[in-house]
C-alpha positions as CSV (number, residue, x, y, z in Angstrom):
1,X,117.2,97.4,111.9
2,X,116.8,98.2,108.4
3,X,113.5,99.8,107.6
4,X,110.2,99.5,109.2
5,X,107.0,99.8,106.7
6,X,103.1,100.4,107.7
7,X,100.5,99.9,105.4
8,X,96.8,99.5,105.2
9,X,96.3,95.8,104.5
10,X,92.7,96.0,103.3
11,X,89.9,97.8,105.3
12,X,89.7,96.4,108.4
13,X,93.3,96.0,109.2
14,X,96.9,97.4,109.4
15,X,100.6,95.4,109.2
16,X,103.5,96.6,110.4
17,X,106.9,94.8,108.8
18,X,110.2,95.0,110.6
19,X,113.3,94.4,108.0
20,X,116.0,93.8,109.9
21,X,120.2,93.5,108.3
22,X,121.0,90.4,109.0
23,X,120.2,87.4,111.4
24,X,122.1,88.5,114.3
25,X,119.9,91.8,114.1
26,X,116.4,89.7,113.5
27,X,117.7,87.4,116.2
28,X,117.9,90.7,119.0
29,X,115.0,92.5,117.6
30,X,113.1,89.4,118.8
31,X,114.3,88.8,121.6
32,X,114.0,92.5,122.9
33,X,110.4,93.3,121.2
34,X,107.7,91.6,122.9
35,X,104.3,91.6,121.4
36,X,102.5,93.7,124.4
37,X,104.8,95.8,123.7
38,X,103.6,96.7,120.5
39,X,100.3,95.8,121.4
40,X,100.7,98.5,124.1
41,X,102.2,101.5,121.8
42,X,99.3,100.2,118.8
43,X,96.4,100.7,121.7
44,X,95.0,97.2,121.3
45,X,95.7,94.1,123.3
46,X,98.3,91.3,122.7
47,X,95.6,89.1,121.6
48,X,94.1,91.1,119.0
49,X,97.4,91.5,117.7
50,X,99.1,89.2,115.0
51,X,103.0,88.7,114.9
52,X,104.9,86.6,112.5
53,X,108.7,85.9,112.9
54,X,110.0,85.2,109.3
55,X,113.8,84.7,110.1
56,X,114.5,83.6,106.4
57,X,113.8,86.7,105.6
58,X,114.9,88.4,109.1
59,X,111.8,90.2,109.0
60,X,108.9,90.6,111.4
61,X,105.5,91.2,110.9
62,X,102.5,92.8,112.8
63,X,99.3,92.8,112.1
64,X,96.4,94.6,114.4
65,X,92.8,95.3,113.4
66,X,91.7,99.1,112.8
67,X,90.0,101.0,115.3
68,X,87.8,102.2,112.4
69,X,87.1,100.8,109.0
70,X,89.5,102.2,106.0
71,X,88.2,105.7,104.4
72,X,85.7,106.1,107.5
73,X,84.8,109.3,108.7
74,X,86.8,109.0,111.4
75,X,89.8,107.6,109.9
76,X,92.6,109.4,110.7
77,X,95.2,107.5,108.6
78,X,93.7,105.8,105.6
79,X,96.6,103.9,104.2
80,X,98.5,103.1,107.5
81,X,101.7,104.8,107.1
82,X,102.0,106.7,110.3
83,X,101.7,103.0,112.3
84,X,105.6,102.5,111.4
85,X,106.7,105.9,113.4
86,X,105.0,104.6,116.3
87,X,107.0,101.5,116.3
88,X,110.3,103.2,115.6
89,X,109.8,105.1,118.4
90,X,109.2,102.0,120.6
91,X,112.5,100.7,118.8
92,X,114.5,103.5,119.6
93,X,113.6,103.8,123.2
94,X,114.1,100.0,123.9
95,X,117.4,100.8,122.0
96,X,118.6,103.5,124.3
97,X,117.5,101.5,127.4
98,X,120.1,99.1,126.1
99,X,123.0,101.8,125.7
100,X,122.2,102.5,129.3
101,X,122.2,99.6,130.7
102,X,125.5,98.5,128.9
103,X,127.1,102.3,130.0
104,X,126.0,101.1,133.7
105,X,127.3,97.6,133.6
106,X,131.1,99.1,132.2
107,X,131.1,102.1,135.0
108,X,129.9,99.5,137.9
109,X,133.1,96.5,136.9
């Protein structure tokens, strides 16, 4: 994966975009990123949540509704950066389950 942006997209909700390298590393990212995933690390539901595959631009795109409404006294992140930190960390832990499973595979054969 390339980058990973969060961002407020007006006041009642936040998207997430994925920008992956190529298509062979949109094509993975899919596969091994489900949306309760996400839904799970956001704290909402899959059904609340929006995804959007855009494999002509190997990008994909989350969107989830605030807990509260932008600038709100008890918004704790007004323009939605700190959302993409959450998902990297998601990233790199599915990513290091991977590595595992691979190192385990190549010591068992």
């Amino acid at each position: 994966m390339q980058d990973i942006r969060s961002k407020n997209a007006g006041p009642f909700w936040i998207t997430i975009d994925l920008f992956c390298t190529d298509a062979a590393a949109f094509s993975a990212l899919c596969e091994a990123l489900s949306t309760q995933a996400v839904a799970d690390a956001l704290c909402t539901t899959a059904e609340r949540l929006q995804r959007f595959d855009i494999a002509a631009l190997n990008v994909i795109k989350f969107s989830a509704p605030r807990e509260v409404v932008q600038g709100a006294r008890a918004d704790r992140d007004m323009h939605g950066a700190s959302y993409a930190v959450v998902i990297k960390e998601l990233i790199d832990a599915l990513e290091r389950t991977e590595l595992e499973r691979k190192e385990t595979e190549s010591q068992l054969s």
